[in-house]
C-alpha positions as CSV (number, residue, x, y, z in Angstrom):
1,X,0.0,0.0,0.0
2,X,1.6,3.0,-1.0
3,X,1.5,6.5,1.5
4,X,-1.4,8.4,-1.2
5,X,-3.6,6.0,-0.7
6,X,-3.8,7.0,3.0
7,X,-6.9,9.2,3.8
8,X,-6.3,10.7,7.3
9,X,-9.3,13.2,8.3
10,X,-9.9,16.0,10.3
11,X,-9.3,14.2,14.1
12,X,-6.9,11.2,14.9
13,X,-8.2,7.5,15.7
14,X,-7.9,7.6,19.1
15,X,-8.7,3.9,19.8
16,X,-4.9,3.5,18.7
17,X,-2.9,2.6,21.0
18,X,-0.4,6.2,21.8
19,X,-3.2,8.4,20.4
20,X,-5.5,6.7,23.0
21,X,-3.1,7.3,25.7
22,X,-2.3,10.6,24.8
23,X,-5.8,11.8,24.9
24,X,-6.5,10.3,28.6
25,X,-3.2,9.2,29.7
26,X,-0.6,12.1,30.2
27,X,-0.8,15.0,32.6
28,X,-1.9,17.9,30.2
29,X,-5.2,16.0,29.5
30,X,-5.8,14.2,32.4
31,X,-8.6,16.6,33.1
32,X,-10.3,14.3,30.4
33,X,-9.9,11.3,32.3
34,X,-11.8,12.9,35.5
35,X,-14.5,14.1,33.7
36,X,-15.1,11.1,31.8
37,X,-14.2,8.7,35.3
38,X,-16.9,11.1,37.3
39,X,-19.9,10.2,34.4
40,X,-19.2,7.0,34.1
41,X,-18.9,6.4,37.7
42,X,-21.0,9.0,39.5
43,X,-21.4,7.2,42.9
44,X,-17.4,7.9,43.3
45,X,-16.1,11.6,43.2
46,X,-12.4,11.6,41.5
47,X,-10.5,14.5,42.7
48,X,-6.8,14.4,42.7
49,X,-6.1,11.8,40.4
50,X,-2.6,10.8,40.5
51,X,-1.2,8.5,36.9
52,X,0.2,5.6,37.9
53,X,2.8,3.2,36.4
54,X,1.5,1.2,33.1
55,X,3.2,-2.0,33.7
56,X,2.6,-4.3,36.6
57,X,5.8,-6.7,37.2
58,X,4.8,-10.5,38.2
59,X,8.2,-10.3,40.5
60,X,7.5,-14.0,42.1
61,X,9.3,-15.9,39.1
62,X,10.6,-15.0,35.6
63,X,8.4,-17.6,34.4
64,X,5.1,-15.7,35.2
65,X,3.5,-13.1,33.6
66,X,3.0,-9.6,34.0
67,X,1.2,-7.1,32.5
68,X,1.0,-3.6,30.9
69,X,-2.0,-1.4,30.5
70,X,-3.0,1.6,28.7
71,X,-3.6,4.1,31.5
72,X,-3.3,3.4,35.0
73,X,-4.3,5.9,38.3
74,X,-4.5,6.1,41.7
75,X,-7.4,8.8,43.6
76,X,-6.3,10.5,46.6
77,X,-7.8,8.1,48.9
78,X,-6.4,4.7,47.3
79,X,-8.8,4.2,44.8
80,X,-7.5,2.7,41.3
81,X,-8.5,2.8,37.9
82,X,-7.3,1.0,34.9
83,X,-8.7,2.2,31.8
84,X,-7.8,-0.1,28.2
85,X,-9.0,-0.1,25.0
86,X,-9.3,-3.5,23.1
87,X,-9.7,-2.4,19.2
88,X,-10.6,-6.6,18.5
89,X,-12.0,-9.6,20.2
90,X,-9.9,-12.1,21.2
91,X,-9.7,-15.4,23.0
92,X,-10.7,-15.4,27.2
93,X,-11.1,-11.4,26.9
94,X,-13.3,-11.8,30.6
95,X,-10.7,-14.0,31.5
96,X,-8.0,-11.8,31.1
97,X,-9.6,-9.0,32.6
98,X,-10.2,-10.7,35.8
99,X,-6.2,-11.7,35.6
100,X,-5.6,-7.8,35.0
101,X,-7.5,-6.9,38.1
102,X,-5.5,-8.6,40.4
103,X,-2.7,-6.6,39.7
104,X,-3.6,-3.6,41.2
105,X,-5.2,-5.6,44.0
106,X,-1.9,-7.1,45.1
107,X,0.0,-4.3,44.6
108,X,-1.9,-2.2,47.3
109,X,-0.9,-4.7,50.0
110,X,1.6,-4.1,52.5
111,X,3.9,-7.0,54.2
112,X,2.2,-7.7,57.5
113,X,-1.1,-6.3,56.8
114,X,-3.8,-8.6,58.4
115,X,-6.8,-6.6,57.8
116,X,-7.4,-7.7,54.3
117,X,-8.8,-4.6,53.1
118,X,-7.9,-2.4,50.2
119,X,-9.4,0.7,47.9
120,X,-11.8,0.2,45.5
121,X,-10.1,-1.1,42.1
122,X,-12.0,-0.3,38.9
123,X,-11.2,-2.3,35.7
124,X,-12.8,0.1,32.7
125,X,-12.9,-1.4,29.1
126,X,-13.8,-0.2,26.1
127,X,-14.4,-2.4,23.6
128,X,-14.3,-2.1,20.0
129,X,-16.4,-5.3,19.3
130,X,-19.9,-6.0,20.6
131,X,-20.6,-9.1,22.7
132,X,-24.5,-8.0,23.0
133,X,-25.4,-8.0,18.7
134,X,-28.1,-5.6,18.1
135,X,-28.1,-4.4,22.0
136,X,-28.1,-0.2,22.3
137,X,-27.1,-0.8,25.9
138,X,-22.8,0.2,25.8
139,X,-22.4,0.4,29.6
140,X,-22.2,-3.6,31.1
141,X,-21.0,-3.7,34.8
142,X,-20.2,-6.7,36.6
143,X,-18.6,-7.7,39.9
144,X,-18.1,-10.7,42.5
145,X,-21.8,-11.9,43.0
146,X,-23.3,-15.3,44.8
147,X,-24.7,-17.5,42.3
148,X,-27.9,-18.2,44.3
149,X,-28.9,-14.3,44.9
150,X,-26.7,-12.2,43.0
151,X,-25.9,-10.5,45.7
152,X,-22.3,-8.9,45.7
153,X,-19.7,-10.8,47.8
154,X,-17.5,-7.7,48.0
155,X,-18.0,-4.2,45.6
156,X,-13.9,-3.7,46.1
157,X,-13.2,-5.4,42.5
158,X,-15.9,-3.6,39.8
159,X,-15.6,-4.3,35.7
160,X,-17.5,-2.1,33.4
161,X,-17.5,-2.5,30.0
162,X,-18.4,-0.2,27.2
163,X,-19.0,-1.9,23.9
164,X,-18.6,0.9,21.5
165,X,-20.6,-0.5,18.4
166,X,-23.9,-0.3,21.0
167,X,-24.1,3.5,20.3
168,X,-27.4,3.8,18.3
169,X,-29.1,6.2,20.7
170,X,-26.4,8.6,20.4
171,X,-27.0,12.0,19.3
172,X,-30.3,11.9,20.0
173,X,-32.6,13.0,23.0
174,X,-32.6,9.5,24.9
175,X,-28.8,9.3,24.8
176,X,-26.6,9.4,27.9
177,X,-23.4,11.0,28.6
178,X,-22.0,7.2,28.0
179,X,-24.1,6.7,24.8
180,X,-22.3,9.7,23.2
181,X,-18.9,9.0,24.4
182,X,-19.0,5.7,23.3
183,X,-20.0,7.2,19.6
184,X,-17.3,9.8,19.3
185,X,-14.6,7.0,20.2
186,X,-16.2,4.7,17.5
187,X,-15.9,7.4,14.9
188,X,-14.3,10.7,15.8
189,X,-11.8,10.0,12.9
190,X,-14.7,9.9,10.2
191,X,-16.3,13.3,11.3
192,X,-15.1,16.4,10.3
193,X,-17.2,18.7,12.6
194,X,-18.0,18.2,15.9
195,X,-21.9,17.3,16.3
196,X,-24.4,19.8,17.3
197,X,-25.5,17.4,20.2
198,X,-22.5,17.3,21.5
199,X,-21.1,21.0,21.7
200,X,-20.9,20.9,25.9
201,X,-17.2,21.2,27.4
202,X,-15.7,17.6,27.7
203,X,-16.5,17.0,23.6
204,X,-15.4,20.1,23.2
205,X,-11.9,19.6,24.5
206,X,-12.3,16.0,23.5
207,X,-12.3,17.2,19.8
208,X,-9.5,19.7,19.9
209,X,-7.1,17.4,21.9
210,X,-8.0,14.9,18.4
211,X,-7.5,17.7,15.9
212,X,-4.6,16.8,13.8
213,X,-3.9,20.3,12.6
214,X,-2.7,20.3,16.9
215,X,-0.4,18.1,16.7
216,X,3.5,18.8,16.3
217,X,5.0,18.1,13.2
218,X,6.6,14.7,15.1
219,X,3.2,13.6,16.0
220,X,1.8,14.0,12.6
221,X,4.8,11.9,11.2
222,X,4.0,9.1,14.1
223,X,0.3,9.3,13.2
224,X,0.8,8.9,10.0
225,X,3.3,5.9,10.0
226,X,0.0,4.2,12.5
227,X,-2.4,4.7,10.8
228,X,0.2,3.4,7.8
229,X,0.7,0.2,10.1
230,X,-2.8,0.3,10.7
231,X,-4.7,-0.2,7.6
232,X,-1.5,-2.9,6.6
233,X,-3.3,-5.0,9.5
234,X,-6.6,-4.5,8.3
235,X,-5.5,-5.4,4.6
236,X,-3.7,-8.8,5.9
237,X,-6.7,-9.7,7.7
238,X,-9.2,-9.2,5.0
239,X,-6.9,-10.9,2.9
240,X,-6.1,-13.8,5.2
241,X,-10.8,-14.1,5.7
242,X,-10.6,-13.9,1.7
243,X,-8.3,-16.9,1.0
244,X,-10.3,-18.9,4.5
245,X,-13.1,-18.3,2.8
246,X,-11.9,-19.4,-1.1
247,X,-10.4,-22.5,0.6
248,X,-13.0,-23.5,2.2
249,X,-15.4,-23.0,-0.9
250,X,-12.7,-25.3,-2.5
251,X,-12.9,-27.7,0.2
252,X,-17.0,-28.0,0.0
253,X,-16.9,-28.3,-3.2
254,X,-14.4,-31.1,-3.2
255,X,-16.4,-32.6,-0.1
256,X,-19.8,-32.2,-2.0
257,X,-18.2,-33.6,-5.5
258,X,-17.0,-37.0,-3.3
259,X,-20.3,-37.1,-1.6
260,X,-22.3,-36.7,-5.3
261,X,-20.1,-39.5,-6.7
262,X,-20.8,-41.3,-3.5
263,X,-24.4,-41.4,-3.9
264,X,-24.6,-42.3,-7.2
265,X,-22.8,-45.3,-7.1
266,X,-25.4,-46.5,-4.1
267,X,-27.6,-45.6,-6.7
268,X,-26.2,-47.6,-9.3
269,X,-25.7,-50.2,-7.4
270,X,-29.5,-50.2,-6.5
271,X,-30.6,-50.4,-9.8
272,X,-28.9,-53.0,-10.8
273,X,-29.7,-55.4,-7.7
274,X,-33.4,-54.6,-8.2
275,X,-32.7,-55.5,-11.9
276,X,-31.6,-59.1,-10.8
277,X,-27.2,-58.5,-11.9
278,X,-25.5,-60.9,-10.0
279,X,-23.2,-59.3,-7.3
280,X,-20.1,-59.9,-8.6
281,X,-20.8,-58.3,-12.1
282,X,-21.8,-55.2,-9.7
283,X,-18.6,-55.5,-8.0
284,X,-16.9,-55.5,-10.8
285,X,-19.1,-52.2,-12.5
């Protein structure tokens, strides 16, 4: 793929991976972690929100794994947040969510401490994939519950996920702070104004902090060469679904074709017993 054939717009993907983080995860911007963190989890009030290393170091054997995340950070009273975007499904996603949370669990306990206790850890997702098909609900929450009443075993470990392609309601008057987020991650890079609906403060900066004509002239060299990288993974993957599906169109076929000759010989075969041909002369057709 050659560098015209690129079609960068008005605002940056910022599901990317460094355009992500620099949107939410450095200290000029993290204002726009707050505000988002304070809508999407009103019942806890973010104040003095403090980033936190990215990388959480398995130190019990070389062997084991540890993990990095796209924006870690710690609230004045203990409280931690990990915020990732997943751009595509993958195998055990829950699974590896619940291995991410324990991280930040473990890490908040002190040699010696017998009380057990710990802040509040919140795993946020966004998702780039839908799990819920044809759902308009983005916001799914889920914690520690008993299996017989639901009931919470303890709220200290709390997973929400925001599945971006559930955004139908946005821009409209039903739609939730959430609903609209969710939409402007989806597709901020395709829109070249900022929506009416959405002209309040957080978009606002949201927007500007995406505007590529903002960016130094380093940035818009590293965008470039990502979005560059980018679209090469798209095109192998489209190309690698292309020739599954070609080979497997050749496989049927080659299945059905066996299976066709197969059934007309037991037809054959039929036809001739019912016509009185001795069984070795049938054998031998």
């Amino acid at each position: 793929m050659t560098d015209e054939k690129l079609k960068i717009g008005r605002y940056a993907n910022i599901k990317l991976d460094r355009w992500f983080k620099r949107t939410f995860g450095v200290e000029e911007r993290k204002h726009l972690l707050v505000a988002f963190l304070r809508e999407l989890i009103p019942e806890h009030d973010f104040e003095e929100l403090e980033l936190a290393k990215d990388e959480f170091v398995n130190e019990q054997a070389d062997t084991l794994k540890s993990i990095r995340v796209d924006i870690s950070a710690r609230d004045k009273d203990g409280t931690r947040v990990i915020v990732e975007m997943q751009m595509a499904e993958q195998d055990n996603f829950y699974e590896r969510i619940a291995f991410n949370s324990a991280f930040p669990v473990t890490e908040q306990k002190e040699i010696g401490d017998i009380e057990n206790d710990f802040p509040t850890v919140y795993m946020v997702s966004l998702m780039n994939f839908s799990y819920h098909k044809g759902s308009d609900k983005v916001l799914y929450t889920g914690r520690y519950r008993w299996d017989d009443s639901n009931e919470a075993i303890t709220d200290r470990v709390q997973l929400l996920f925001l599945e971006l392609p559930n955004c139908t309601k946005a821009l409209t008057p039903e739609a939730s702070f959430v609903d609209n987020f969710c939409y402007v991650m989806k597709n901020i890079q395709d829109l070249s104004e900022i929506p009416p609906q959405l002209e309040t403060d957080f978009f606002q900066e949201l927007f500007k902090s995406a505007e590529i004509a903002n960016f130094t002239a380093a940035e818009r060299r590293k965008y470039r060469k990502d979005m560059l990288d980018e679209q090469s993974i798209i095109q192998s993957q489209r190309f690698h679904e292309r020739k599954g599906r070609e080979e497997g169109i050749a496989i049927g076929i080659q299945q059905g074709v066996r299976q066709g000759a197969s059934l007309e010989r037991q037809r054959i075969t039929e036809v001739l017993r019912n016509a009185g041909v001795a069984e070795d002369i049938i054998s031998k057709i």
